[in-house]
N, C-alpha and C positions, 0 to 999 in steps of 0.2 A: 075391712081390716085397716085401723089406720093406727098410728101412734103421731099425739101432739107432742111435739117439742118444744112450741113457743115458748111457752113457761119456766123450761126446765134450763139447768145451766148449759151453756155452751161446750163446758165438758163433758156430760152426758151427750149432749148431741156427736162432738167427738166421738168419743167411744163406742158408740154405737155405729157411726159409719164404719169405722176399721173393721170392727166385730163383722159389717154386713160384708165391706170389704175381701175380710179375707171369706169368708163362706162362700162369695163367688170365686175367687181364687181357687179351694178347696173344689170346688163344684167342677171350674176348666180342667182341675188337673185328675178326676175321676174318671171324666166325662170321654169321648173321643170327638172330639168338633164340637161345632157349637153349640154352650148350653142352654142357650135360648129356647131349643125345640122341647127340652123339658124344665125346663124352670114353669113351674103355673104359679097362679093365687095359692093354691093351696101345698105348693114345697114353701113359698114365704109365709105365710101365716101358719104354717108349722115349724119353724124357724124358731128357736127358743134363743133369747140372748141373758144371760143373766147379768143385772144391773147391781153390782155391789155399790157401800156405804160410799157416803159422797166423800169422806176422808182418805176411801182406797182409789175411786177414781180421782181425784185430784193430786194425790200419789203417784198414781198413774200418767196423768197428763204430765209433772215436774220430770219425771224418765223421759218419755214420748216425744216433749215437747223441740228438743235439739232435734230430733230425726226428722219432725213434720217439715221445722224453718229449714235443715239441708236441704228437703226432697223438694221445695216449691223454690229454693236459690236455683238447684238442679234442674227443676222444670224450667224456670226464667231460659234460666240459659241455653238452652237447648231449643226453646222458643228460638230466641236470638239466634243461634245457628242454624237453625232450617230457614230463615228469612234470609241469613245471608248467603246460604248453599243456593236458594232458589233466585237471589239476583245474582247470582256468579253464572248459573245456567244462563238464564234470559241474559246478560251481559255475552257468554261463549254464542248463543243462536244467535244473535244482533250482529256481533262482528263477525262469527264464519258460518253462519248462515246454515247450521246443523243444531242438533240438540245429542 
């Protein structure tokens, strides 16, 4: 079971991550621990996503599209603060000689 994307617009490709997105979201929050031991081939290749008109997803992207650019501002950043969290630690072990 495969789906090509090459071809298809990048907001389709969009839309369909989110869509897979939240179904794994949906699936943790059903699940009790990890949903790994039941997710197989055959829960995704039964996985129905429905691909509306390219008018509606492209509608869809123009909504969507502010929250994607916050959430990866907000990933940057947070990137950026675990690097300096973790030379703050290594800088506290260096000079007192603990963690």
């Amino acid at each position: 079971w495969k789906v090509d994307f090459s071809r298809s617009s990048p907001l389709y490709r969009e839309y369909v991550y989110l869509c897979l997105s939240n179904e794994i979201i949906n699936m943790k929050n059903a699940g009790h621990g990890s949903i790994m031991l039941h997710l197989t081939k055959e829960n995704v290749e039964n996985m129905e996503i429905v691909l509306p008109s390219f008018p509606v997803i492209k509608e869809f992207h123009g909504v969507i599209e502010p929250y994607i650019n916050q959430k990866n501002i907000i990933q940057k950043e947070l990137e950026t603060l675990s690097r300096l969290r973790n030379a703050c630690k290594l800088a506290e072990i260096v000079r007192f000689g603990y963690g």
